[in-house]
C-alpha positions as CSV (number, residue, x, y, z in Angstrom):
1,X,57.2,138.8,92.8
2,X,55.6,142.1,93.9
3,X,57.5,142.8,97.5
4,X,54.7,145.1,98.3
5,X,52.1,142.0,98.5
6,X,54.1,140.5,100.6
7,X,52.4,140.0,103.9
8,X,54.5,139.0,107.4
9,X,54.3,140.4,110.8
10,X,54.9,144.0,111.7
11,X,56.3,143.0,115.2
12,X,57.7,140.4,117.2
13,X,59.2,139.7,120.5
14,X,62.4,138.4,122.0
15,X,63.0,137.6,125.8
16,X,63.2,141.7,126.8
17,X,62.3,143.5,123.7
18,X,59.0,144.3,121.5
19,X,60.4,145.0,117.9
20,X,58.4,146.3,115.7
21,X,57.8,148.1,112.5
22,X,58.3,152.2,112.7
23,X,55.4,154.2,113.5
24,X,55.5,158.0,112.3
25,X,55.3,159.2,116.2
26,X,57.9,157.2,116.9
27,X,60.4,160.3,115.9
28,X,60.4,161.7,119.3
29,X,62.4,158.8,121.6
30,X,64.3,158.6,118.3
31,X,65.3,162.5,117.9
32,X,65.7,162.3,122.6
33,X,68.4,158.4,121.5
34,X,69.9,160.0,118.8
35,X,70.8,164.1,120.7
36,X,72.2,161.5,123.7
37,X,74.1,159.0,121.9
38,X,75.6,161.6,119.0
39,X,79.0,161.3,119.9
40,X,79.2,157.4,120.2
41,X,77.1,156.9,116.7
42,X,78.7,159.8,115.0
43,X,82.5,157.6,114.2
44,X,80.3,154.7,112.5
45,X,77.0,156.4,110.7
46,X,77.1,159.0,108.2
47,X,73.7,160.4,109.4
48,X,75.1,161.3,113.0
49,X,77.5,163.4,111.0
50,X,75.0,166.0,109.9
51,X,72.9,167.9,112.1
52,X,70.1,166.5,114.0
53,X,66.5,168.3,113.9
54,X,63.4,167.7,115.3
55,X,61.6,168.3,111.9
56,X,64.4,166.1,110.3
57,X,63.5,162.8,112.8
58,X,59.8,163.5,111.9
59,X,60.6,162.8,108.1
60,X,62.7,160.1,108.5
61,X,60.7,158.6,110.8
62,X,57.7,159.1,108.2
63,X,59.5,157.9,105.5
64,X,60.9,154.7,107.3
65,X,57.7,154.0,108.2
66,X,56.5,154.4,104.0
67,X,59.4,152.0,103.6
68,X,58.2,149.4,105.2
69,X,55.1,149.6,103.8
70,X,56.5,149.6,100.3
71,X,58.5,146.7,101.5
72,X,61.6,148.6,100.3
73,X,63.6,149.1,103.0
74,X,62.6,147.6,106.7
75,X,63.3,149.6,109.8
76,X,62.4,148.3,112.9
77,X,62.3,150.1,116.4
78,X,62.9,147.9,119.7
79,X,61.4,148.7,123.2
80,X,61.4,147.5,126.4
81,X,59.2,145.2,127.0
82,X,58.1,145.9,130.4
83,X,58.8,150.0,130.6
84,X,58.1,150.5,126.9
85,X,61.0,152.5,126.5
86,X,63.0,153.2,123.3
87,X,66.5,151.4,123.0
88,X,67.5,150.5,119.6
89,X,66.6,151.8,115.9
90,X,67.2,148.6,113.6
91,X,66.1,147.0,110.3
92,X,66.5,144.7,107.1
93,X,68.2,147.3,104.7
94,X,69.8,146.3,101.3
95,X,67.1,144.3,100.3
96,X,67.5,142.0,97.5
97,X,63.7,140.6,97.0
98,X,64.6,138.1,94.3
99,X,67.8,136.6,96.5
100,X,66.1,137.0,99.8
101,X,69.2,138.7,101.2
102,X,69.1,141.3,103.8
103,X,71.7,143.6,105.8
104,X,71.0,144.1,109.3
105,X,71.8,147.6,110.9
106,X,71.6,148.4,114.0
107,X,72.3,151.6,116.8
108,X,71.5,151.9,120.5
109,X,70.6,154.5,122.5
110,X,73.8,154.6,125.1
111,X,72.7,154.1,128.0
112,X,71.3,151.0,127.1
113,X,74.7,149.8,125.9
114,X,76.4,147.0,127.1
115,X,73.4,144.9,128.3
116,X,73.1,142.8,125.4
117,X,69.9,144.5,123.8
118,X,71.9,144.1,120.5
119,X,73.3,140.7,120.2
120,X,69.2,139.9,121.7
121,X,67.8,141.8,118.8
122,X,70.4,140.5,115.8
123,X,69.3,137.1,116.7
124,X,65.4,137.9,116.7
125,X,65.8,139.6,113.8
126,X,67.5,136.7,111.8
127,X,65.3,134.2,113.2
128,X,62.4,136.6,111.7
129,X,64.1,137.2,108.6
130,X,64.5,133.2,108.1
131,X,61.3,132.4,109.5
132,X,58.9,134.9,108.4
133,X,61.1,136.3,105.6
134,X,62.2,133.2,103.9
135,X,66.0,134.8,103.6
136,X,68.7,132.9,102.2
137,X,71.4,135.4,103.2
138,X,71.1,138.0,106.6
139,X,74.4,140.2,106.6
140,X,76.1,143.1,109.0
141,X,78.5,145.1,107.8
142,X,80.8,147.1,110.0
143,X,83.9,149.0,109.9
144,X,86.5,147.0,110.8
145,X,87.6,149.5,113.7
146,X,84.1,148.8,115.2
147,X,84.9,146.5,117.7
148,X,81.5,146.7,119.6
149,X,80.1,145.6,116.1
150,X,82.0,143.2,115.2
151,X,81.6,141.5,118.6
152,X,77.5,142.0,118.4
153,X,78.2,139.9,115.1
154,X,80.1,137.0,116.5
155,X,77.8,136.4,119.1
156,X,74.7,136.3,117.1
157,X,76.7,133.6,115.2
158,X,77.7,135.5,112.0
159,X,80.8,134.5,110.0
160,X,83.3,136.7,108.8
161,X,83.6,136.5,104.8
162,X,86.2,139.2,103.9
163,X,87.3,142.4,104.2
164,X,86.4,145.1,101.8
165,X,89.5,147.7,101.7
166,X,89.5,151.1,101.2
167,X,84.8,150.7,101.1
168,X,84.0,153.9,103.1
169,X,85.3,157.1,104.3
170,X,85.9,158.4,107.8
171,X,84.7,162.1,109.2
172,X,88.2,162.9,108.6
173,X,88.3,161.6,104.9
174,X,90.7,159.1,104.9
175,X,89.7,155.9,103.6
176,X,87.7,152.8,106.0
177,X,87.7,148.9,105.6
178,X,84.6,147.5,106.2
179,X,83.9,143.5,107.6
180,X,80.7,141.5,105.9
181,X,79.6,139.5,108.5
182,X,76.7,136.6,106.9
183,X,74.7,133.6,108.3
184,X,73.2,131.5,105.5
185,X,71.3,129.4,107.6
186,X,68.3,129.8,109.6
187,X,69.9,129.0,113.3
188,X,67.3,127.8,114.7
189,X,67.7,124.8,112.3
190,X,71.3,124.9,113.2
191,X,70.1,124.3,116.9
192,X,67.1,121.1,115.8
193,X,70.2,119.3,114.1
């Protein structure tokens, strides 16, 4: 199988939200999300560590959006549906074509935090990854100290598998646990049964 053939939507909607594929001007609500929420993303992504440019969201905008394309790694940016503002970067990452398994990731731009936007677009991303996707496996990793995280995975109806120790390292250097979180089941089939 040739991912790059492969041919499924580039957006989709849930209740509030229009999530779609990244578009190369799409680095400048993403450079404003990132400059406000640096100091809540900056404990759980390595990428908030290191300084954020203007020229820096343009390329990784540009190459999120070759990505997806190449079918190699799937970002997806969610906006309101009624204001078109920008509230959470997101995506498919890990991709293993052959198993059909994906990792969800996921950040928010803060002051859209605490509304549900997240646990909204996990489960509309699942049910695309199932649906349109034909997954076997959707997982979210998070550091175990994450409780926000965590909690976005429990609602969306993940399970907890394990626990890998000792996985990751902190700003500080000292050593990070990380949960996998997986659904192997499309839930909406769940929900017919």
């Amino acid at each position: 199988m040739e991912p790059i053939l492969l041919i499924f939507p580039n957006q989709f909607e849930t209740e509030r939200l229009l999530i779609r594929a990244p578009k190369p001007e799409d680095w400048k609500p993403i450079y404003e999300a990132i400059q406000a929420s640096i100091k809540e993303l900056r404990p759980w992504l390595p990428f908030a560590r290191q300084e954020q440019t203007e020229l820096g969201a343009q390329k990784t905008t540009k190459k999120a959006y070759l990505n997806f394309l190449a079918r190699e790694d799937l970002r997806f940016h969610a906006f309101d549906k009624e204001t078109g503002e920008f509230i959470i970067s997101s995506g498919l990452h890990r991709i293993n074509w052959n198993v059909r398994k994906f990792e969800i990731g996921y950040w928010i731009d803060t002051k859209f935090s605490g509304k549900g936007y997240v646990t909204e677009l996990v489960e509309g991303l699942t049910t695309f990854a199932f649906q349109e996707l034909k997954a076997n496996r959707v997982e979210i990793r998070c550091d175990t100290k994450n409780i926000k995280s965590k909690a976005v995975a429990e609602r969306a109806g993940f399970k907890l598998e394990g626990i890998l120790r000792n996985d990751d390292v902190e700003e500080n250097g000292e050593l990070r646990d990380t949960c996998v979180f997986a659904v192997i089941e499309d839930p909406n089939k769940r929900l017919e049964k």
